[in-house]
C-alpha positions in Angstrom: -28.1 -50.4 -21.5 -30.5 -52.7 -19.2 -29.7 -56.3 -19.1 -32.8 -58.2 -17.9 -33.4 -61.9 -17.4 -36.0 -63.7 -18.4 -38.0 -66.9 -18.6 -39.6 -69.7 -16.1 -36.0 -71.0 -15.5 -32.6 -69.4 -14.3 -31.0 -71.2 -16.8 -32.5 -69.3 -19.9 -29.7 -67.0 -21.8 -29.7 -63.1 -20.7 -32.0 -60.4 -22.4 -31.3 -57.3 -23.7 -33.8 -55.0 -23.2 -33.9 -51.2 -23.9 -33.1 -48.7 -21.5 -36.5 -46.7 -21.7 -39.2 -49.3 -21.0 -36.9 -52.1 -19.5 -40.4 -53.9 -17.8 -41.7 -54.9 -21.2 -40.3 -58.0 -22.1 -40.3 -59.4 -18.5 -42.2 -62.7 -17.9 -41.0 -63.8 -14.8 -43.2 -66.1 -12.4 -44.2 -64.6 -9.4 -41.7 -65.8 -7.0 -38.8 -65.3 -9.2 -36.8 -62.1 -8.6 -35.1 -60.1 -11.5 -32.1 -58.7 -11.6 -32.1 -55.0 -13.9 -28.9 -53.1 -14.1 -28.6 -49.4 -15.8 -25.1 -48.9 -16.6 -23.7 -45.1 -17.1 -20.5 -44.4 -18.2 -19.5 -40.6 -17.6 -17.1 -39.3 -19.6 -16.0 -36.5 -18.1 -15.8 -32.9 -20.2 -12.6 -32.1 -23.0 -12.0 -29.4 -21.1 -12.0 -31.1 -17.9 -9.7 -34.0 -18.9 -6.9 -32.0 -20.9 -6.8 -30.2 -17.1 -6.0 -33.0 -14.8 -3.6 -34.0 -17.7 -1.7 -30.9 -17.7 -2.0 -30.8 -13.8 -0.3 -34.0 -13.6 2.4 -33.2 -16.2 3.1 -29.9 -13.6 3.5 -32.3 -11.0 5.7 -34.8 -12.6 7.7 -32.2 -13.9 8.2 -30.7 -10.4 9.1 -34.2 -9.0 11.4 -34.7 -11.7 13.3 -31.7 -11.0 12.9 -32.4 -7.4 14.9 -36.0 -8.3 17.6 -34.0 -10.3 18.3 -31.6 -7.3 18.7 -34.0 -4.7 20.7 -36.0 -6.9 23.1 -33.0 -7.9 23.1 -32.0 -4.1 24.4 -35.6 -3.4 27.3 -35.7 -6.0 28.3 -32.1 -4.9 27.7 -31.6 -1.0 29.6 -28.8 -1.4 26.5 -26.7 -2.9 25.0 -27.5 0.6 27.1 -24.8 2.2 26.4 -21.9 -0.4 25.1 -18.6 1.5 21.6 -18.2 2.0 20.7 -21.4 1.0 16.8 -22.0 2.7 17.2 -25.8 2.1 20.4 -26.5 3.7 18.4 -28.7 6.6 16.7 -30.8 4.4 19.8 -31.2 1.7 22.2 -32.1 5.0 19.6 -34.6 6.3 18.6 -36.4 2.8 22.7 -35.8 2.6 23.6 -37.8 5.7 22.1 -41.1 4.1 22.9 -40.6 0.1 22.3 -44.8 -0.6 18.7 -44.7 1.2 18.0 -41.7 -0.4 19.3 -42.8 -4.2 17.3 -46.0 -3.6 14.4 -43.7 -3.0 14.8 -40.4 -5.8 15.6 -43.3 -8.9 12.5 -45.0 -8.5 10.5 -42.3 -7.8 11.5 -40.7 -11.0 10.5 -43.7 -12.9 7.2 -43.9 -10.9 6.1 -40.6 -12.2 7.2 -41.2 -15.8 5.7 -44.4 -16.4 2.7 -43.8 -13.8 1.3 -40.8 -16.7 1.8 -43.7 -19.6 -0.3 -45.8 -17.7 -3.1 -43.7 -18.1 -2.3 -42.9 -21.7 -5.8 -45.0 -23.5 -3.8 -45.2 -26.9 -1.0 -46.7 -25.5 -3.8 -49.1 -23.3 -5.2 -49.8 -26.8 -2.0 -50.6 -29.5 0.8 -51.1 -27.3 -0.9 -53.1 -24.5 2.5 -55.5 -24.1 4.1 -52.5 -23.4 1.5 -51.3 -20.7 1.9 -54.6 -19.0 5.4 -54.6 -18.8 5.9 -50.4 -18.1 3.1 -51.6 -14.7 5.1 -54.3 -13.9 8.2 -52.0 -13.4 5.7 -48.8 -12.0 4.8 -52.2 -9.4 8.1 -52.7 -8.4 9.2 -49.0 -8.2 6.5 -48.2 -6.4 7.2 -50.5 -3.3 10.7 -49.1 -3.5 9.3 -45.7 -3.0 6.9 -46.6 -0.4 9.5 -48.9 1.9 12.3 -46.9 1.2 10.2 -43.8 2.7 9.4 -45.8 6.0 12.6 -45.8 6.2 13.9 -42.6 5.3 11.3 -41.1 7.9 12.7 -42.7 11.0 16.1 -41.3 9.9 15.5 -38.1 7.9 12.8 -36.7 10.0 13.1 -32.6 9.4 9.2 -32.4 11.1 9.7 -34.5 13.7 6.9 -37.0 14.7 4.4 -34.5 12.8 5.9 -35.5 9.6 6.9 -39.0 10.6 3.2 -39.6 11.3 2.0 -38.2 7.9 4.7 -40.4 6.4 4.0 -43.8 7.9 0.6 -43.3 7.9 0.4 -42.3 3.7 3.2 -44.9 2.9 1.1 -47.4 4.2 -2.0 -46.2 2.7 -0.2 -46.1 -0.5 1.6 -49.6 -0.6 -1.7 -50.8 0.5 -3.2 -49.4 -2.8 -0.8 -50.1 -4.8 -0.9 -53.9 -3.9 -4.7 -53.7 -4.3 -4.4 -52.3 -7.9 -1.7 -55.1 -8.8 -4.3 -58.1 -7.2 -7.1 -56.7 -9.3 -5.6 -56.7 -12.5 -4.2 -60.3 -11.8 -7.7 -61.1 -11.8 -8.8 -58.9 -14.8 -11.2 -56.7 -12.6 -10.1 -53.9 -15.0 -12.4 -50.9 -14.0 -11.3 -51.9 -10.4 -7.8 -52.2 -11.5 -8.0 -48.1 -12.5 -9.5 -46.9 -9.6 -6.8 -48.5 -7.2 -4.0 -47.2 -9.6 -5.8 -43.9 -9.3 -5.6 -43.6 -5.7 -2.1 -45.0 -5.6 -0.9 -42.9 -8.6 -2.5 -39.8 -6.5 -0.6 -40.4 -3.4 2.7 -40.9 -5.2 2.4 -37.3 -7.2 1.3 -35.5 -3.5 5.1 -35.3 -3.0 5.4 -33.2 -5.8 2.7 -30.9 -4.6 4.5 -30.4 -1.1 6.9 -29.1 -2.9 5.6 -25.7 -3.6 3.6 -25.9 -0.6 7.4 -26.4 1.6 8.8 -23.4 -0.5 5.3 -20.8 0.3 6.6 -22.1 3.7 10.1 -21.1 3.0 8.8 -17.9 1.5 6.6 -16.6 4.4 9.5 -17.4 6.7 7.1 -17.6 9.4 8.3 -20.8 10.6 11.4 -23.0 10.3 11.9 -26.2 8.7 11.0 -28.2 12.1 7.7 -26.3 12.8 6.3 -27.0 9.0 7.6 -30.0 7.3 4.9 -32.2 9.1 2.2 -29.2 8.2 3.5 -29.3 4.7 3.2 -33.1 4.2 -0.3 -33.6 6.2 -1.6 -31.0 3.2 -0.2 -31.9 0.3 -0.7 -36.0 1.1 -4.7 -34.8 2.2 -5.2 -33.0 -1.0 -4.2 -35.6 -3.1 -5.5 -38.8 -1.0 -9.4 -36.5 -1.6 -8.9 -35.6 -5.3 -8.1 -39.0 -6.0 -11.5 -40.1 -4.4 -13.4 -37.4 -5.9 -11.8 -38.0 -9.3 -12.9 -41.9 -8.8 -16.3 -41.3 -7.7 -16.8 -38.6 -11.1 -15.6 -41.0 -13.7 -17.0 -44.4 -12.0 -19.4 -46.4 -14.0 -22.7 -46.4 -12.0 -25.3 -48.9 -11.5 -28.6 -46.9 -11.5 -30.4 -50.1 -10.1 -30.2 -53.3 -9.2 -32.8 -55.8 -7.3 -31.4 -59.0 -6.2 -31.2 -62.3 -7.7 -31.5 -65.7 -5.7 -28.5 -66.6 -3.5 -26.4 -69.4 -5.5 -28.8 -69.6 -8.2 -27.6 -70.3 -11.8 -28.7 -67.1 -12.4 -26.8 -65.4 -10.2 -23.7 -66.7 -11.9 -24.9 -65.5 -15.2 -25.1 -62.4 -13.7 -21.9 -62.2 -11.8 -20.0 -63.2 -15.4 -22.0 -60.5 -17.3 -21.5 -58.1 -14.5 -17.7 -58.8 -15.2 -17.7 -58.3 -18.8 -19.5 -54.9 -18.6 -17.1 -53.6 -15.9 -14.3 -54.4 -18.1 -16.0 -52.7 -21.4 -16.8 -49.7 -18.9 -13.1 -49.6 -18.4 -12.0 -49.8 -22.0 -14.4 -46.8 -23.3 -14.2 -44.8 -19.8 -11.7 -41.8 -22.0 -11.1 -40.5 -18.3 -7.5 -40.9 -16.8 
């Protein structure tokens, strides 16, 4: 759709004009500058979507079982000392500080369950008390996470300052995010609102993919523990931190053109308000997650 304004004054209503000869119906007096917008929504490919769906189940399901390990491991430190146990440094050193380290596994498993329902458009669409509340408590779990792994990394450091450096610096990146996404949809940017919770909600699930990643580690036995873990996390965290972007930038609405409109005119705050009320309507029929 083109939205078009016209008339001799800024105050006249907005036109709708169609998107093949948008020039028509404009009347504008010389010195006044129109504003045009072409709005396309992509809507990414079936086959495309039910993939980074199943992807993200994988991934959740890994960190859940990830949760459940480290949880058994702490109830029964005994399993720690089993022979030929790979992951005996990282269970002794997640072991050493079991209160940090519940603080941090419990949230996280809630994260990743309620971070997938987030995304889930029927739930957006008939249940949308519930998708308030279920982001409220994704909100708060997800500054657990994020603080209590700025502080698990300056006491549970298997890579050393490798790994400390990925941590801080993705913990940061992802708090940040996460706070972004929660000040957007205070202010009902919706389509705004989505991308942040993207990129946060990609961040969080990269420690399900250094899972596998640690383990191919594990597996080559190249290395030890010390020597990868910061490898391992710098990957995994990367990955993630460019899907998410690439994901974004594939699903995003996208203004084809725009000229500008005078600087404080009335106009301008028509168009600001309509400009508002097509991002959230992009949001609502964008089917992507």
């Amino acid at each position: 759709m083109s939205i078009a304004f016209r008339g001799s004054k800024p105050e006249r209503a907005l036109t709708y004009l169609c998107a093949e000869s948008p020039w028509e119906c404009l009347k504008c007096p010389p010195n006044f500058v129109v504003r045009v917008l072409v709005v396309v929504i992509v809507e990414p490919p079936r086959w495309l979507t039910r993939c980074v769906w199943a992807a993200a189940l994988l991934l959740v399901a890994i960190a859940l079982l990830a949760v459940l390990h480290r949880a058994i491991v702490l109830s029964d430190p005994s399993l720690m000392a089993r022979t030929g146990n790979p992951a005996v440094v990282v269970d002794t050193a997640f072991a050493s500080y079991p209160a940090l380290t519940l603080v941090h596994i419990i949230p996280g498993a809630l994260f990743m369950v309620l971070g997938l329902l987030q995304f889930v458009r029927r739930i957006r669409a008939k249940h949308l008390a519930f998708h308030r509340w279920s982001g409220r408590v994704f909100f708060a779990c997800g500054l657990l996470i994020g603080f209590s792994a700025l502080a698990l990394t300056f006491q549970t450091s298997i890579g050393g300052a490798n790994e400390r450096a990925a941590t801080v610096l993705f913990a940061i990146v992802f708090l940040f995010e996460l706070t972004r996404a929660f000040l957007l949809i205070r202010r009902r940017r919706i389509a705004l609102h989505r991308e942040w919770m993207i990129r946060a909600f990609a961040i969080g699930l990269a420690i399900a993919t250094i899972r596998p990643i640690v383990g191919a580690f594990f597996a080559a036995r190249q290395l030890n523990p010390h020597e990868f873990f910061g490898i391992a996390f710098w990957i995994g965290f990367t990955i993630h931190f460019i899907l998410g972007e690439v994901w974004i930038n594939y699903t995003r609405p996208m203004a084809l053109f725009r000229s500008r409109l005078p600087a404080g005119s009335a106009l301008a705050g028509m168009a600001a308000a309509e400009l508002n009320g097509q991002e959230a309507e992009a949001a609502r029929r964008n089917v992507s997650v």
